[in-house]
C-alpha positions in Angstrom: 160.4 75.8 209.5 161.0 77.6 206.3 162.2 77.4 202.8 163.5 78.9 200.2 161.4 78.7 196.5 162.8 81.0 193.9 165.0 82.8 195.9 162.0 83.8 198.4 162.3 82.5 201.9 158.4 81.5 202.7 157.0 80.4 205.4 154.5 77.0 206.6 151.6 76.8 206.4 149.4 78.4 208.8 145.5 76.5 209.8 142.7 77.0 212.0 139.9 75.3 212.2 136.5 76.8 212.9 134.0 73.8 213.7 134.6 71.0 210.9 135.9 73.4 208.7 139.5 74.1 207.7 140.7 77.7 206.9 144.5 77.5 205.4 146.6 80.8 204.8 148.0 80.3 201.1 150.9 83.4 201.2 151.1 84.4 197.5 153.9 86.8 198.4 154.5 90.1 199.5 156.2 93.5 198.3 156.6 96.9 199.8 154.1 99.7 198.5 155.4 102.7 197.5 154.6 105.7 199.3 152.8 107.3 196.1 150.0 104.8 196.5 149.2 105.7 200.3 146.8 108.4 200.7 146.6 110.8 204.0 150.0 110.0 205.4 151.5 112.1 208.0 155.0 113.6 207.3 156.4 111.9 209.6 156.0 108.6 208.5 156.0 109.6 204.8 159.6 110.4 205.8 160.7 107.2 207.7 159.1 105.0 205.0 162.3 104.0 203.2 163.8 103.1 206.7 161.7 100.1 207.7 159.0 98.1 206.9 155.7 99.9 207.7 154.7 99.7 203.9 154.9 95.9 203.7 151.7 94.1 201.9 151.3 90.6 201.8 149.3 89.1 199.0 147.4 86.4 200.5 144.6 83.6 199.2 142.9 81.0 201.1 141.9 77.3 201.0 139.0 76.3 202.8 138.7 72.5 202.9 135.5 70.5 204.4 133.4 67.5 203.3 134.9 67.2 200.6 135.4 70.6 199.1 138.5 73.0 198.3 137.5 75.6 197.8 139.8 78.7 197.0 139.4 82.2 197.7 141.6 84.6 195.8 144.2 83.0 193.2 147.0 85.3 193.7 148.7 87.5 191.5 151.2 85.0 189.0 154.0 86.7 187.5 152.0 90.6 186.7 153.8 92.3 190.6 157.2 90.7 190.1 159.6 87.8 191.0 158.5 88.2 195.3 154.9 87.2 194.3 153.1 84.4 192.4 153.7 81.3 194.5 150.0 80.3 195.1 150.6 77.0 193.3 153.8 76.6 195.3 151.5 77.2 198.7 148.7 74.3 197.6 151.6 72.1 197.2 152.6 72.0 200.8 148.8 71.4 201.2 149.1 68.5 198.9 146.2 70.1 196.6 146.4 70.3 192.7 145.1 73.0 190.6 142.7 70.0 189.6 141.9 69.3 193.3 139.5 73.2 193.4 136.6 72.6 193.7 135.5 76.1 194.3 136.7 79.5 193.8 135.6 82.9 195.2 136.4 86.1 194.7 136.7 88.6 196.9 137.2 91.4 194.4 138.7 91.3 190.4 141.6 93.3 190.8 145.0 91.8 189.6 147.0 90.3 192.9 143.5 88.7 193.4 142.9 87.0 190.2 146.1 86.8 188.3 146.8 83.2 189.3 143.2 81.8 188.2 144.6 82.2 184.5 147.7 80.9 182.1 149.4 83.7 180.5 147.1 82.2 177.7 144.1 83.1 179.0 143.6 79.2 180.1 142.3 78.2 183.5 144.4 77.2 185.8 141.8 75.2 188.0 139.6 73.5 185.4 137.4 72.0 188.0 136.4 75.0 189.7 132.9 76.5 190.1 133.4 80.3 190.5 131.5 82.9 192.4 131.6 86.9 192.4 129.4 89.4 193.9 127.2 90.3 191.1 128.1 94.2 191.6 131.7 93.3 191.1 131.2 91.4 187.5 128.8 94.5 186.3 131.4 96.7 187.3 134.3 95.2 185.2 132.0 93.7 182.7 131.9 97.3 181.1 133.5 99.2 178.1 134.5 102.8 179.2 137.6 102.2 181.0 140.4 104.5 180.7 143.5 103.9 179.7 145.0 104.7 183.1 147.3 102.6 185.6 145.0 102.0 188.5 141.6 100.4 188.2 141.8 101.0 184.5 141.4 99.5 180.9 144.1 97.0 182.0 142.8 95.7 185.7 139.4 95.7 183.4 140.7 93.4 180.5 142.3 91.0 182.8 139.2 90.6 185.4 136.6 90.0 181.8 139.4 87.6 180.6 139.0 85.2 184.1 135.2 85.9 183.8 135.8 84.6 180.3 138.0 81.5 181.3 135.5 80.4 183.8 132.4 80.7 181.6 129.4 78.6 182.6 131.1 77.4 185.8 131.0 81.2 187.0 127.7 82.2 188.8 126.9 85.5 190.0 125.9 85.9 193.9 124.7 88.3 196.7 126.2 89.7 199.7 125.7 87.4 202.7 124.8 84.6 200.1 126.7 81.1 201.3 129.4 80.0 199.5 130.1 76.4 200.1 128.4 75.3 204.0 128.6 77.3 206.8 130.7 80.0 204.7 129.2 83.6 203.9 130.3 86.2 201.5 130.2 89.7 203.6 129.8 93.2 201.3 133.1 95.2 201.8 131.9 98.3 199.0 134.6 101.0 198.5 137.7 99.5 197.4 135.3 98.3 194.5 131.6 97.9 194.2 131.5 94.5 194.8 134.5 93.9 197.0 133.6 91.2 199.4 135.5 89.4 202.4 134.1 86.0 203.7 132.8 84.9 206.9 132.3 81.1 208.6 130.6 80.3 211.8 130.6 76.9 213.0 130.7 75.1 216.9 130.4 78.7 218.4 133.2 80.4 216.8 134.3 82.5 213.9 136.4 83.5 211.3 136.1 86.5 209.3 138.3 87.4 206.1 138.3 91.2 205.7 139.1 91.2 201.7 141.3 94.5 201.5 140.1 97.0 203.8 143.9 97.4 204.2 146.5 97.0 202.5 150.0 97.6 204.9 148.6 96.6 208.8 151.7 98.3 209.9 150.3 101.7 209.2 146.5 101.2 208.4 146.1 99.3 212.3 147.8 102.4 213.8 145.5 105.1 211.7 142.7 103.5 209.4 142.6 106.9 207.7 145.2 105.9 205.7 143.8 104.8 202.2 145.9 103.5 199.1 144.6 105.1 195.4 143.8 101.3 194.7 140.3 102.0 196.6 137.5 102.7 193.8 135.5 105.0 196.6 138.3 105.9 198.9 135.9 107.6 201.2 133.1 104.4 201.5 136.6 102.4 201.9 137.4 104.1 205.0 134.0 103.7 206.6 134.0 100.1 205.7 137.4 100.0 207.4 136.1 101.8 210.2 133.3 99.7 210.9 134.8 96.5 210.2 137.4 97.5 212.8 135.1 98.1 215.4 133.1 94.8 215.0 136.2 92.2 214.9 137.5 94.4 218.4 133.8 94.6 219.8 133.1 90.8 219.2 136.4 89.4 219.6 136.4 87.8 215.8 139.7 85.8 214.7 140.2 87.5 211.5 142.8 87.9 208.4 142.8 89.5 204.9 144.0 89.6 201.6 147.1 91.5 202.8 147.6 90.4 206.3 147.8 87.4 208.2 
């Protein structure tokens, strides 16, 4: 089943459950990238890009749900990439969860589609209840001054990521790679796409699940050659050897696994 929220036809809700705990895609929407963000394309699909769909990017956030907890990972992006995106809250719905009902939130990484939906165009929080956690590289990196006043990973992405760090105040709390989350649920460092850029893993009853944070961006064309990089990445080259390696571990272990922009 579908339906159709704001003139965007989105789909159920898709689960899995890893031991006792609950791992729900939240799909906050989804665009096509333009091919002047994609990095090391051949010509030959530089030239078919405006013919299909190889550049589509989902925008994706999860809710992990066990003993008692919610907790949220990525908030989506609200209203900042356009009318096709910003339906987080619409998502929890169908999950019969209120803003009110987090109980956690982490994030992966503080660039925009990531943290947009954690705030009110007022700055307010959107999830009032929420502890939050960061990878400590991620705040120092966006805590500072000298950004430019340029498009990507610039004054603006820094403004917005130190007005959620704001928001949150003392229920935000700084943590290390592999540091646990809520039970049985592991931040994993993902550097290049920013310092602190993180993805999440759970293991529980002999299986697991493994969140990949944005080591790509458009599956379509990053699956096929994972030289492909977007400008988004901070470190473009550590990006593609975390891509690289992650690839190889979810195909040598056989790891169910997702991401910020894929499901």
């Amino acid at each position: 089943f579908k339906k159709i929220v704001r003139g965007i036809i989105m789909d159920e809700l898709k689960e899995i459950k890893i031991g006792n705990t609950k791992i729900i895609a939240l799909k906050d929407g989804e665009l096509n990238l333009p091919k002047e963000v994609l990095v090391n394309l051949s010509k030959e699909i530089e030239n078919n890009l405006d013919n299909n769909d190889l550049n589509l990017s989902n925008i994706n956030a999860f809710l992990i749900q066990q003993e008692g907890k919610n907790l949220l990972v990525d908030t989506g992006c609200r209203d900042i990439f356009g009318p096709t995106c910003g339906f987080i809250l619409d998502e929890l719905d169908k999950a019969n969860v209120k803003p009110k009902d987090i109980t956690d939130i982490f994030f992966t990484h503080l660039h925009p589609d990531h943290i947009g939906g954690a705030v009110s165009k007022d700055g307010e929080p959107v999830f009032p209840n929420a502890s939050v956690k960061i990878l400590s590289k991620e705040i120092d990196f966006w805590s500072k001054d000298n950004f430019e006043e340029i498009e990507v990973n610039g004054k603006n992405f820094a403004d917005l990521a130190k007005s959620v760090i704001s928001a949150y105040g003392e229920k935000l709390s700084s943590i290390s790679e592999d540091d646990e989350i809520i039970n049985n649920v592991h931040a994993v460092s993902l550097p290049g796409h920013t310092p602190g850029h993180a993805g999440f893993r759970v293991d529980d009853s002999n299986n697991s699940f493994m969140h990949l944070g944005d080591i790509l961006h458009t599956p379509n064309l990053q699956l096929a050659d994972p030289k492909i990089s977007l400008v988004f990445d901070v470190d473009m080259e550590e990006g593609l050897k975390t891509r690289t390696r992650l690839f190889d571990m979810v195909s040598n272990e056989k790891i169910l696994c997702s991401g910020g922009h894929m499901l």
